[in-house]
C-alpha positions as CSV (number, residue, x, y, z in Angstrom):
1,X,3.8,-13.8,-7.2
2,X,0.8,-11.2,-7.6
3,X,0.9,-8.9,-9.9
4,X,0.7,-6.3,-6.8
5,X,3.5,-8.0,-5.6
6,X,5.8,-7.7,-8.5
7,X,4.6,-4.2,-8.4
8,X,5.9,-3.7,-5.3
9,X,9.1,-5.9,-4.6
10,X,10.2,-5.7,-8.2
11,X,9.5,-2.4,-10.0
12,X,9.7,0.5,-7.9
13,X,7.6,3.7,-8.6
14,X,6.5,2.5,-11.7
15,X,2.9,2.8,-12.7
16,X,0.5,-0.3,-13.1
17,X,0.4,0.3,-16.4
18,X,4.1,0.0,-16.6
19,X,4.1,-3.2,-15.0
20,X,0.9,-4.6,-17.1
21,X,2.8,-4.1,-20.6
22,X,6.5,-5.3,-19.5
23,X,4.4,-8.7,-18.0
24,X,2.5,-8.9,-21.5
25,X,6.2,-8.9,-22.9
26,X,7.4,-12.0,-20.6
27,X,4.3,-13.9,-21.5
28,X,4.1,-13.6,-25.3
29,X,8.1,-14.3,-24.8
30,X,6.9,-17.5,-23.2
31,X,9.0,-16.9,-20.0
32,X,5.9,-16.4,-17.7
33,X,2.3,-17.1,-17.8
34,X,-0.8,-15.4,-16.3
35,X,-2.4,-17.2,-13.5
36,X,-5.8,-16.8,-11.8
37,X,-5.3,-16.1,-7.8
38,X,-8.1,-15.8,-5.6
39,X,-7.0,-13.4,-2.8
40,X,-9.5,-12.6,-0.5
41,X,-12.9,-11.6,-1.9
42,X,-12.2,-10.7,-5.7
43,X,-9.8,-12.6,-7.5
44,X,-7.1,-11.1,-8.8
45,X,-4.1,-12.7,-11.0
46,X,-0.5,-13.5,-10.6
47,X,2.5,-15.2,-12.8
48,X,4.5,-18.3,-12.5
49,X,7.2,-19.0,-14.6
50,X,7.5,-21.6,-18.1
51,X,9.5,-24.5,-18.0
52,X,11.3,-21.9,-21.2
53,X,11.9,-19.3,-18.6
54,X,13.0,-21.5,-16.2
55,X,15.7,-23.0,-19.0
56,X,16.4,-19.5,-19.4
57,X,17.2,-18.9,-15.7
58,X,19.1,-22.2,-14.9
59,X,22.8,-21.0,-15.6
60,X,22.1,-17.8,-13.5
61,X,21.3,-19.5,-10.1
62,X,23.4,-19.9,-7.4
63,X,22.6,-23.2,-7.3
64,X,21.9,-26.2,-9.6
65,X,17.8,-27.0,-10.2
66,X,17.3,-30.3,-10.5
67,X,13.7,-30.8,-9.7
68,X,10.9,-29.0,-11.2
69,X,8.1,-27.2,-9.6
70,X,6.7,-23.7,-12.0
71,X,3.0,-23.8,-10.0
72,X,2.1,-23.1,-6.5
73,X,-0.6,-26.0,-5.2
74,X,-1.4,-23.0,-2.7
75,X,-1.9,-19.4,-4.2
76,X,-2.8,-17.5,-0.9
77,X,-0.2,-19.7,1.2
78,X,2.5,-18.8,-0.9
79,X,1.9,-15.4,-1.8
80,X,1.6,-14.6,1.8
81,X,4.8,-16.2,2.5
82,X,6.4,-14.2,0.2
83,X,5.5,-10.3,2.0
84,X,7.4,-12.9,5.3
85,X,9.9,-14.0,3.3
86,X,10.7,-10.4,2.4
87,X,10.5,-8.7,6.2
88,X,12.1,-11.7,7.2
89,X,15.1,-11.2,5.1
90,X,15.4,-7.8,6.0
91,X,16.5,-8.5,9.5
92,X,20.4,-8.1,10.4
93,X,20.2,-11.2,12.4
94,X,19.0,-13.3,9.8
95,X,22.7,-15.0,7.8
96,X,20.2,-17.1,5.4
97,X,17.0,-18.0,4.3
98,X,16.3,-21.2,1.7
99,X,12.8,-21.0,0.7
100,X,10.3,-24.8,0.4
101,X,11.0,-24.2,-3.7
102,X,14.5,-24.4,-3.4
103,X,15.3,-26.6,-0.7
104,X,12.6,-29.6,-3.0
105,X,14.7,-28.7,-6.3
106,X,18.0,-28.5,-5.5
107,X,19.8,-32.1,-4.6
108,X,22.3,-29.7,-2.8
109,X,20.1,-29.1,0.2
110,X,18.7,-33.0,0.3
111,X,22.5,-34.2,0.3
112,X,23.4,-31.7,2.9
113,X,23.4,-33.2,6.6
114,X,22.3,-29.7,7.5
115,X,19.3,-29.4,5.5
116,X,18.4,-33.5,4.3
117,X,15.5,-32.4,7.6
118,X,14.3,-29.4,6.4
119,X,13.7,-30.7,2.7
120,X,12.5,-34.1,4.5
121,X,10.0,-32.3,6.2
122,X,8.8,-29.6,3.5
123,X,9.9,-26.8,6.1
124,X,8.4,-23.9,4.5
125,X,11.9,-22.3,5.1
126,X,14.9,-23.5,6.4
127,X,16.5,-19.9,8.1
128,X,20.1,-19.4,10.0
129,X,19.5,-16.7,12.5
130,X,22.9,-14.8,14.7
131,X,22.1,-15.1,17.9
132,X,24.5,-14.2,21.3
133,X,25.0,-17.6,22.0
134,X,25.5,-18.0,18.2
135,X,24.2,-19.0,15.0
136,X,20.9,-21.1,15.4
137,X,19.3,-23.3,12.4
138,X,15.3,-23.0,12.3
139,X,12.8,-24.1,10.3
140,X,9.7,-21.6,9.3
141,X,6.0,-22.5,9.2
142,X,3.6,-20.6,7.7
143,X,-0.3,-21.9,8.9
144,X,-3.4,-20.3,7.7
145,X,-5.9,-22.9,8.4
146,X,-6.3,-25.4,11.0
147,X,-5.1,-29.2,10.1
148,X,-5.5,-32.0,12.7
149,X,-4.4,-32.1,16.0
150,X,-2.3,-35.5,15.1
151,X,-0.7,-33.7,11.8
152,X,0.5,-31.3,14.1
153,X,2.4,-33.9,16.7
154,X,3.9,-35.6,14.2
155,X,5.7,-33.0,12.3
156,X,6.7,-31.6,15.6
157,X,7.7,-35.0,17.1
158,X,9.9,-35.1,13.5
159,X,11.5,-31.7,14.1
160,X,12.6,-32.8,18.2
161,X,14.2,-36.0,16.9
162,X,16.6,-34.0,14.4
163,X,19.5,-32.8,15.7
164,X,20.2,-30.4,13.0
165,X,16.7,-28.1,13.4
166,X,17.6,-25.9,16.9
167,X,14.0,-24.7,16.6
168,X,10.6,-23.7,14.8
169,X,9.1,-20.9,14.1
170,X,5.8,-21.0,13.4
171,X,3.6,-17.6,12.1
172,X,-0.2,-18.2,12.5
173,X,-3.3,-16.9,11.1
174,X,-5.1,-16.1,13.9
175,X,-4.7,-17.1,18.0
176,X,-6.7,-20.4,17.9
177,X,-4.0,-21.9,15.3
178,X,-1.1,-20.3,17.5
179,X,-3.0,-22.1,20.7
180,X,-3.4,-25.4,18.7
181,X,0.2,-25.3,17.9
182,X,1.9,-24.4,21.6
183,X,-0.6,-27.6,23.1
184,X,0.6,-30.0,20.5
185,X,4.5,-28.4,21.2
186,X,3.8,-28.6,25.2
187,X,2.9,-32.4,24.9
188,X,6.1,-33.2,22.4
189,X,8.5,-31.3,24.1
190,X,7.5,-33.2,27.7
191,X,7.7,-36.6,25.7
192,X,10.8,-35.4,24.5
193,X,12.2,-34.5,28.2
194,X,12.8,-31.0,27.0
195,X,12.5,-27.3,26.9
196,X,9.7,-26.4,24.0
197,X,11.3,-25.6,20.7
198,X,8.5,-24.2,18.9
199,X,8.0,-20.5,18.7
200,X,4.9,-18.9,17.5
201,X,3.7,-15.3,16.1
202,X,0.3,-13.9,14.5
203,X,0.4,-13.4,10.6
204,X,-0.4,-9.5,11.2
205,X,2.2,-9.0,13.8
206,X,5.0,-10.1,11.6
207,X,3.8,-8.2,8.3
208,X,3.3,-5.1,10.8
209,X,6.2,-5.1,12.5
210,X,9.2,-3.6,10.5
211,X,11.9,-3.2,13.5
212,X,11.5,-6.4,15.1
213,X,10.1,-10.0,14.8
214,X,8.6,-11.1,18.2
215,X,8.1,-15.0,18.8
216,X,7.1,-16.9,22.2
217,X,6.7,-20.4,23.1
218,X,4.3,-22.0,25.2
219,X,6.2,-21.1,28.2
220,X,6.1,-17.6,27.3
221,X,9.8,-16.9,26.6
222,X,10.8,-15.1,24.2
223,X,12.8,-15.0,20.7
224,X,13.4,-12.0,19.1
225,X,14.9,-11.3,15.5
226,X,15.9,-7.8,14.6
């Protein structure tokens, strides 16, 4: 998390000052450390927790850790998924949402019919959503940069052969990722013999939108989470 973040989600009203000296206390306790981000054009700094502060945390879980990851490989991927994961969340619809970190360390999730595809395919989330025809299984996607075409069509030919993923959700960056997305989706989901599964939204329509999540597919139907 940023330091703006923890601000935010974590400590209310209280002043950046505030925040600065209770984070010097968790990192001279040896629970956190001080990481360098680079968030847009000035870099700006975070914290990630020890291996001590994750021994510290371990019996408090909900669920057993037995893997290890204490770093994000991707600063501005994972921050950003965070202000999702948090509007996400927020929605009534939404029964459950396992973040990537959880659903890598936990053998809970890769034993689990249910999710063994979503760890298997490093969904960025694996979310249960209420629905009127009932509860639906998808897997999130956050993309901020274009991969290749090919990278694309196989993680969504992966996603159409499992039975247990009843769709994907994918929030983009900007339109040309979204578009990139929906073509490799339109030639899977014909291969496949069936409707498209993958539903796509913009970055700054999500984050924008507090009442209700708007996603459409390639045919331009619509799912909506509120």
């Amino acid at each position: 998390m940023s330091r703006n973040q923890i601000q935010k989600y974590l400590f209310g009203n209280a002043s950046k000052q505030c925040v600065n000296y209770r984070m010097k206390k968790l990192v001279r306790a040896g629970l956190v450390e001080r990481i360098a981000l680079i968030l847009g054009s000035n870099p700006k700094y975070g914290y990630s927790i020890t291996n001590f502060g994750l021994k510290i945390i371990k019996p408090m879980l909900p669920y057993e850790v037995t893997g290890k990851i204490l770093r994000s490989e991707c600063a501005k991927h994972d921050t950003a998924l965070l202000d999702i994961r948090i509007i996400v969340t927020q929605k009534s619809m939404v029964i459950s949402y396992v973040p990537e970190n959880v659903l890598q360390c936990c053998d809970f999730y890769r034993s689990n019919e249910n999710f063994r595809p979503f760890v298997e395919l490093n969904s960025d989330a694996a979310i249960s959503v209420q629905t009127k025809v009932g509860e639906v299984k998808l897997a999130l996607e956050y993309e901020r940069s274009k991969k290749l075409a090919t990278r694309y069509k196989e993680k969504l030919d992966q996603y159409y052969r499992s039975g247990q993923v009843d769709g994907v959700l994918y929030i983009c960056d900007n339109r040309e990722l979204q578009n990139i997305i929906w073509k490799s989706d339109r030639k899977i989901s014909q291969s496949h013999q069936c409707d498209p599964k993958v539903y796509c939204a913009l970055s700054e329509d999500v984050l924008t939108n507090r009442d209700e999540l708007i996603f459409s597919n390639v045919d331009k139907y619509i799912f909506r989470i509120s």
